[in-house]
N, C-alpha and C positions, 0 to 999 in steps of 0.2 A: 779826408777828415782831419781835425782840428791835432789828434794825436798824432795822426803819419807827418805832418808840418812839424812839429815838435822835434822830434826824435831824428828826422832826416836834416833840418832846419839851426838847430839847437847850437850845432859847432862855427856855424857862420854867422847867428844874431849875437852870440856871445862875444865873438872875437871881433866881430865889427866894431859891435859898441863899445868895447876895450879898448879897440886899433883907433879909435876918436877920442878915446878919456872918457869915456861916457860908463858909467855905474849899471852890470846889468843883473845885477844880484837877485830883485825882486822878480825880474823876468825870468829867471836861470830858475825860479821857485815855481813860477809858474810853468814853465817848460817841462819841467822834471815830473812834474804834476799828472801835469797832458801828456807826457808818453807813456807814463804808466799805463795808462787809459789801454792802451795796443798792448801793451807785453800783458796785461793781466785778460784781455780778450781772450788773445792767444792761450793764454792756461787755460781759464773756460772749455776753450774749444776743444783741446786735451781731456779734461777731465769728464767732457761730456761722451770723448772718447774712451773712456774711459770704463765709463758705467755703461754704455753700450757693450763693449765688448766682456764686461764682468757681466750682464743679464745673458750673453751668448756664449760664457763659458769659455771662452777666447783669450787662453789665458800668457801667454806669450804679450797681444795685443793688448792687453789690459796691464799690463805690468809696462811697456814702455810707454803707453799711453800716461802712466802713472809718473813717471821717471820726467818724461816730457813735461809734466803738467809743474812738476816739482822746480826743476829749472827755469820756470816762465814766472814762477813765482818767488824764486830771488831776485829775476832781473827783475820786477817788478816791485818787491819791498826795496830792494838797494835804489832804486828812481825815488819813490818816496821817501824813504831814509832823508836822500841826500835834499828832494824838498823842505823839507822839514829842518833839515840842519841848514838851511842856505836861509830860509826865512828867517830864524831864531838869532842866528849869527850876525843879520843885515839887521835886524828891525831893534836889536836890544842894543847895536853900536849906534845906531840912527837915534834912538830914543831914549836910551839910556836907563832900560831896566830891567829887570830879572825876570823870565819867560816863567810863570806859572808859578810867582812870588809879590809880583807886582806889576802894576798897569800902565801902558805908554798909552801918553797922550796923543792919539792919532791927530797929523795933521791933515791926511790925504785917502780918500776912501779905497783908494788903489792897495797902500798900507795896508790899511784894515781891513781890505780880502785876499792878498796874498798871506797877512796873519790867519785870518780863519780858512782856509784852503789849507796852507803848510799845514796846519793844525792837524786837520784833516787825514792829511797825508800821512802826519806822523801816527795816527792810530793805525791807518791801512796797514802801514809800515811793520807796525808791531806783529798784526794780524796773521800778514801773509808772511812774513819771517818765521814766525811757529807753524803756520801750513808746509815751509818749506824743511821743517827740521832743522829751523835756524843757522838758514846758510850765511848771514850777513853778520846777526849780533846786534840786530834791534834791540836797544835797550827797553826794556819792561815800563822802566817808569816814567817814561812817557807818557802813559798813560793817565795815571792821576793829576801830573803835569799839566797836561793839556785839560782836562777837566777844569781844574783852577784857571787855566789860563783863557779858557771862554766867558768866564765870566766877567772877562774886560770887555766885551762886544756886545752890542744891542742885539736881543732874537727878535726885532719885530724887524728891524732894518734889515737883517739879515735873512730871511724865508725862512726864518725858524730853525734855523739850522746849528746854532751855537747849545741852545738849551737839547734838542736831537741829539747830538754829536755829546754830548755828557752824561743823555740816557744811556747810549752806550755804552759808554765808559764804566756805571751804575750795573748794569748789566753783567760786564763782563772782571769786576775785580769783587775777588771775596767779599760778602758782606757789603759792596757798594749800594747795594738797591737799598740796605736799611733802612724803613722811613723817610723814603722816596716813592715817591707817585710815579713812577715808571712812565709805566702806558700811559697815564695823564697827560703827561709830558710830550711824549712823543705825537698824542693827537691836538694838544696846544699846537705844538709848531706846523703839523702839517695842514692846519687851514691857516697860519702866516703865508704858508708855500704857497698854499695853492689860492690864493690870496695876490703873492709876491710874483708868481709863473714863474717858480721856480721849485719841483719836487725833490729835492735833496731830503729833505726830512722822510719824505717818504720809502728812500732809498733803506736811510736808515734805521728806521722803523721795522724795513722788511730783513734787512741783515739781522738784528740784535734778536729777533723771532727766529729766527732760520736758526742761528747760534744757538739760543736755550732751545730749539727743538720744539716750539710752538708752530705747529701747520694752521691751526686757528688763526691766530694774530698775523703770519704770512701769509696766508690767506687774504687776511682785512685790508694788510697793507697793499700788494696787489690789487686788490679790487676799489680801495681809495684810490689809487694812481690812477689807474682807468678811469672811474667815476667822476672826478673831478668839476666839478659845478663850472658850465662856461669859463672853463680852463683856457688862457690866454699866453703862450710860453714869454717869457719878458725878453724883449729888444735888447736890451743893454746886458745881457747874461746870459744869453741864449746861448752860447755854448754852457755855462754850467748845468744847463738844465739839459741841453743835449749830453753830453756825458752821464747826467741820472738817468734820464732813458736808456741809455745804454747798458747803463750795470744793472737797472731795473728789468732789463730784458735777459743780459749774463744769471740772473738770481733764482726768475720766471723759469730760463731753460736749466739751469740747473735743479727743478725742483720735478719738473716733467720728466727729466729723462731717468731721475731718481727711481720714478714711480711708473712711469706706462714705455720708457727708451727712447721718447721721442722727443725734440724742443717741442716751444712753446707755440702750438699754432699759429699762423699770419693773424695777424687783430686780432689777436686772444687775450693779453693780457690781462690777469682777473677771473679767465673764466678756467673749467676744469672738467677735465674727463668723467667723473662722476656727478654732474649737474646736468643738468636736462639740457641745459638752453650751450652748452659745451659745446667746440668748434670741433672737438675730437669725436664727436658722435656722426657727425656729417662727411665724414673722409670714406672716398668710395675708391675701393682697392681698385677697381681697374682705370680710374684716372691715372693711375701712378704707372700703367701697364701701356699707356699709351704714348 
């Protein structure tokens, strides 16, 4: 996978294109990116450990499962961190201006997605550094930061994903949603996505739900994702949109095992234990016996 190339990869494409004079800055942002991708898997996978062994009372299990999950999720805010500061650092020397003050003039569209990706990164960054009881020192105000700073980038060019990515932000700072259309927003961009074949908006959609503790709205978001009208993943970004399937799927089993211990059924996505047409209704215990 795109991540495990990264992270094993990351020391040799660096130093190569060094060892030639070659600039590999905006790579190094995007590398940092995509290994995140695995180390925040990995916590997933913990903390699904997690809630399993807290519904079984396993409480030994459950506390290092917790421990585990906490460590996967420095090493993963500290990758994003460092995307985010490697993007900022390259693209305002390159362009010559103030990250979430003012707007560079992109000449090359490679620019203006390792700009909104880092971006990205930098809210993850925030995120999972307070998941992790701020083992790194994510700076906070990043956050509003990055808000301002999408509003340099097209959301139609981009699958919706600039004006998403600020719901967000709206979402989760005091008083940001004031006289903001929220949810509006969030389903603007998600027919750009799904539109663009590429569900990042959706992603994000289903995170900022989960965050406020809306099952409704994570719910919708999920079953948008699934639903998707003659959904076509896009050629030229087809790993960005594999990576949102990804974490669409990390969100989905974190929301199952929340509630019934179990991930997300095989082609489930969308659907749920308490719905009639649910994959979890059809599971025959002695399949699993055989």
């Amino acid at each position: 996978m795109g991540c495990q190339f990264a992270t094993s990869g990351f020391p040799l494409i660096s130093g190569a294109t060094r060892a030639f004079y070659g600039d590999p800055a905006l790579l190094e942002s995007l590398l940092y990116t995509t290994s995140a991708v695995c180390s925040e898997k990995r916590s997933v996978d913990e903390e699904l450990r997690y809630l399993r062994a807290t519904r079984a009372n396993q409480i030994s299990d459950a506390q290092d499962a917790r421990i585990a999950q906490k460590r996967l999720l420095e090493i993963t805010a500290r990758r994003q961190f460092s995307a985010f500061k490697v993007m900022r650092s390259h693209l305002e020397e390159k362009y010559d201006f103030e990250y979430g003050k003012t707007c560079p003039n992109f000449e090359r569209d490679y620019d203006e997605l390792t700009f909104i990706l880092g971006t990205v990164a930098g809210l993850q960054a925030v995120i999972n550094d307070i998941a992790s009881q701020q083992m790194v020192g994510v700076p906070t105000d990043i956050a509003p930061l990055s808000e301002r700073a999408l509003k340099c980038v097209s959301n139609t060019k981009w699958w919706g994903v600039p004006l998403a990515a600020r719901s967000v932000v709206w979402n989760i700072l005091p008083g940001g949603a004031e006289g903001k259309d929220v949810w509006g927003s969030f389903n603007r961009s998600m027919l750009i996505g799904e539109r663009s074949g590429v569900r990042l908006a959706h992603v994000m959609y289903a995170i900022s739900a989960q965050a406020a503790g809306d099952e409704k709205r994570f719910r919708d978001a999920t079953k948008r994702w699934a639903a998707a009208q003659n959904f076509k993943p896009s050629k030229q970004y087809r790993l960005v949109e594999d990576i949102s399937t990804l974490t669409m799927i990390n969100l989905s089993d974190r929301y199952w095992s929340a509630n019934i211990g179990t991930r997300t059924p095989i082609a489930s996505i969308g659907t749920y234990w308490d719905e009639s047409n649910s994959a979890a209704q059809d599971i025959d215990l002695g399949d699993l016996l055989e």
